[in-house]
N, C-alpha and C positions, 0 to 999 in steps of 0.2 A: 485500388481504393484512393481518394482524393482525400487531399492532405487539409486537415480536421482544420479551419479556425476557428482562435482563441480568442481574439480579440469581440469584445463586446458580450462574452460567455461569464456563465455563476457558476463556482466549484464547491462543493462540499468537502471537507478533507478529516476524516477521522484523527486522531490522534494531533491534531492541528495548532495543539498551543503550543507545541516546543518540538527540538530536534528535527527529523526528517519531513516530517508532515506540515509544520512551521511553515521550514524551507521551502519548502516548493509552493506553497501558498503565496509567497513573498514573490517565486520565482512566476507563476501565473500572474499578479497583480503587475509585474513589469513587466507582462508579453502584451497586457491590456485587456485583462477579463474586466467584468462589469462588479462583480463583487464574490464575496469567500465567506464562506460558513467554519467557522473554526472550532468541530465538534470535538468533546476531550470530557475528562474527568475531572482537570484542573481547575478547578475556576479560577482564582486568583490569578494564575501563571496563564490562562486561557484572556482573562481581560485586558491584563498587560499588554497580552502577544495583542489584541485589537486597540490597544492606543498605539503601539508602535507601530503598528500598520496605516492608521490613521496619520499621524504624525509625517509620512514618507510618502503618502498614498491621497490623502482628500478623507473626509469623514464621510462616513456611509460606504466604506470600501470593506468593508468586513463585520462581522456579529459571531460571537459567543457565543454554542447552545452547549448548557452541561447534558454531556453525551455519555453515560455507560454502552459502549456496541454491543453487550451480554442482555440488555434493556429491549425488548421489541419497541415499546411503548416510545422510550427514550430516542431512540432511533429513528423513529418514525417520523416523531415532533423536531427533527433535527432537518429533515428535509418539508417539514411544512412550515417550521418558522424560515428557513432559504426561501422557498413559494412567498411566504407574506410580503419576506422581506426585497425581493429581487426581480417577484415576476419571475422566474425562469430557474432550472437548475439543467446545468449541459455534462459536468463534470463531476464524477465523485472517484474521489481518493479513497481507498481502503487502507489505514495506513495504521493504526490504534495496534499495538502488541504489546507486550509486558515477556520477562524474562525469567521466567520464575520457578521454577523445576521443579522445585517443592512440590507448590500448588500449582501440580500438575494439570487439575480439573480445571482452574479460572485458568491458567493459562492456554488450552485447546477452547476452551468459553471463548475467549477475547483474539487469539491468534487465528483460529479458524471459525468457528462460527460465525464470531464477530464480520469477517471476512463475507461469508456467506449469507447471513443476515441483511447486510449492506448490499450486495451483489442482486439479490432477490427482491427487495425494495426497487433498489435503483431500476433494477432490468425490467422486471414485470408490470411497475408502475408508477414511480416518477419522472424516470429520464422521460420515455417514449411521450407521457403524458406533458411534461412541462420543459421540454427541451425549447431551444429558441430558431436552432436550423435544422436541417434536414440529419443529421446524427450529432448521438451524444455518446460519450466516451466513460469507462470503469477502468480504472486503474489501482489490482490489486498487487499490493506488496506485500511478497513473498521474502525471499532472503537467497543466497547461495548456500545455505542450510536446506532447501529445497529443491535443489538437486545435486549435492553429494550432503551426505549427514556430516552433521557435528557429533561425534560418538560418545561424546560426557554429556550432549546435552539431549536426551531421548524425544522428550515431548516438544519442544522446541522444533527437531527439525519434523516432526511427526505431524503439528500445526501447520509448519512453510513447506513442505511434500503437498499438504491436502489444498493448500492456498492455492499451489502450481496446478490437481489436479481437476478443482473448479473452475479455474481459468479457463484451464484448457476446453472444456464441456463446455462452458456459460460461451466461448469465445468462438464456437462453431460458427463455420456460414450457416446451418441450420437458423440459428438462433438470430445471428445479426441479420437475416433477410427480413424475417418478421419483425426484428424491436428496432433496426436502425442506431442499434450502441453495440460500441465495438468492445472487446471485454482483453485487457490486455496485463500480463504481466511483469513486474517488474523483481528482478533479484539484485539486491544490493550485494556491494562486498562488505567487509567490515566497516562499520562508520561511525564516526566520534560521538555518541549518544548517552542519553541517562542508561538506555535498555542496555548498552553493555554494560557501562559499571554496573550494574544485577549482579549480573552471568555467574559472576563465580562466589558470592554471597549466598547464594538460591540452589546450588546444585544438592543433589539427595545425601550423598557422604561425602569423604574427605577421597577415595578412592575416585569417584568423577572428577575430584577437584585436579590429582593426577592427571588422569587421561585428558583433559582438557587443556592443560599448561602445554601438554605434549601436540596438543593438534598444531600444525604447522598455519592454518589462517588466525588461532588467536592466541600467536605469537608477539607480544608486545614488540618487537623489532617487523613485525611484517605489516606493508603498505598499508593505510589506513585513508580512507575520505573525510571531508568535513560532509555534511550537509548540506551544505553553500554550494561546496562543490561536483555534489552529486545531481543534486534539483533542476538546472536546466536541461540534466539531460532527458530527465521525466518527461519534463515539458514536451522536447521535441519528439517521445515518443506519443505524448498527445496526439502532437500533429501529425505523425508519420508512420506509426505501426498500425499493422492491419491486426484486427481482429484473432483472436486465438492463438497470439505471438507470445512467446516467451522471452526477457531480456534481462540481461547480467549488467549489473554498473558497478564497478568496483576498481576501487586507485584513482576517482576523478577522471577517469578516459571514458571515451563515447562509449554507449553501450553496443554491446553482441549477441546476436539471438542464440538462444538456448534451445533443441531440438533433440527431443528424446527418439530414439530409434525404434521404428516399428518393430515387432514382434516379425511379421514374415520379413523382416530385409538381415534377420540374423543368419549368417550363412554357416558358423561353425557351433552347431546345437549343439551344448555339453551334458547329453545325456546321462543321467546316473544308471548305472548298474540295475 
């Protein structure tokens, strides 16, 4: 597969007024896309993030749409204001999650639906329809909760599991022959965000709160990313992952594909009794 350019491309990025989704909007607008839709919940903190991008970037380098991804409606108007705005949409970011264990329901709403809501838009009829080259790219973010659990945090890794397993299905050659958008995942490691500080505000009882201290990845002493520093490597899987790829970024170092093992390539069945 020939390596995706950016330059001259529109991105759509969920979650896009702050932390990870920010970041890499910032990190596309310096590879040279044409402009960024910075869909969110936030306004205030969503308009900001568009003066500052303006500010670094030229005006008309970015636009605002208050975005619920739990929203069909909201969502929809999210890539048709990007169409008014830009002519063209090549790139959508799935990147919108919340952290909230409690409310376990909005959080599989917004972590996985949201995810797939977006996925199903983009795939079946904006990208193919208002792309500007010959492919356009889906970049859904998942987490490293999505392939081993986080065991205090159930619904959590229950949302970043189903992220990974639409991926994988929307990311078929099946599918990429017909739409021409390649469907690709991304697993972060831990990274310096609002969504963690949640984490352990949100969990069900004080007993999760336990097992959770105890997980060895959200270990306050263990490796951690900024944002800043995870974001270019998104980018370059823009450019360079094929379709139905699975990748870890986690500690600031390049990312690693993730590859679940076939069911026939298991040689030692463990039969039960």
């Amino acid at each position: 597969m020939a390596t995706f350019d950016i330059n001259g491309k529109v991105a759509l990025v969920t979650g896009g007024a702050s932390g990870i989704g920010y970041a890499i909007a910032v990190a596309l607008l310096a590879k040279g896309v044409k402009g960024v839709t910075l869909a969110d919940v936030a306004t205030e903190v969503g308009e900001r993030a568009v003066k500052e991008i303006e500010a670094k970037f030229g005006e008309g380098k970015a636009i605002f749409v208050k975005t619920d991804v739990t929203n069909a409606s909201e969502f929809e108007e999210a890539f048709q204001k990007t169409v008014e705005k830009f002519q063209n949409v090549d790139i959508l970011i799935n990147n919108a999650a919340i952290a909230l264990e409690k409310h376990w329901e909005r959080l599989i709403d917004v972590n996985l639906c949201g995810v797939f809501r977006g996925t199903l838009l983009g795939l079946e009829t904006y990208l193919p329809k208002y792309k500007s080259g010959e492919e356009a790219v889906i970049i859904n973010v998942s987490s490293i909760a999505g392939v081993a659990p986080f065991v205090a945090c159930p619904a959590y890794t229950a949302s970043k599991f189903g992220v990974h397993g639409l991926t994988l299905a929307w990311g078929h050659p099946a599918h990429f022959k017909d739409t021409k958008v390649k469907v690709i995942g991304v697993c972060p490691g831990i990274t310096l965000t609002q969504l963690g500080a949640e984490s352990t505000e949100n969990l069900f009882t004080d007993r999760y709160k336990n097992i959770y201290l105890s997980t060895p990845e959200l270990d306050p002493n263990h490796p951690k990313q900024t944002p800043e520093e995870m974001s270019p490597h998104v980018v370059r899987l823009i450019e360079k992952a094929t379709s139905g790829t699975v990748w870890i970024v986690e500690e600031g170092q390049p990312p690693y594909q993730y590859e679940m093992i076939k069911r026939e390539q298991i040689e030692d069945k463990n039969y039960i009794d």
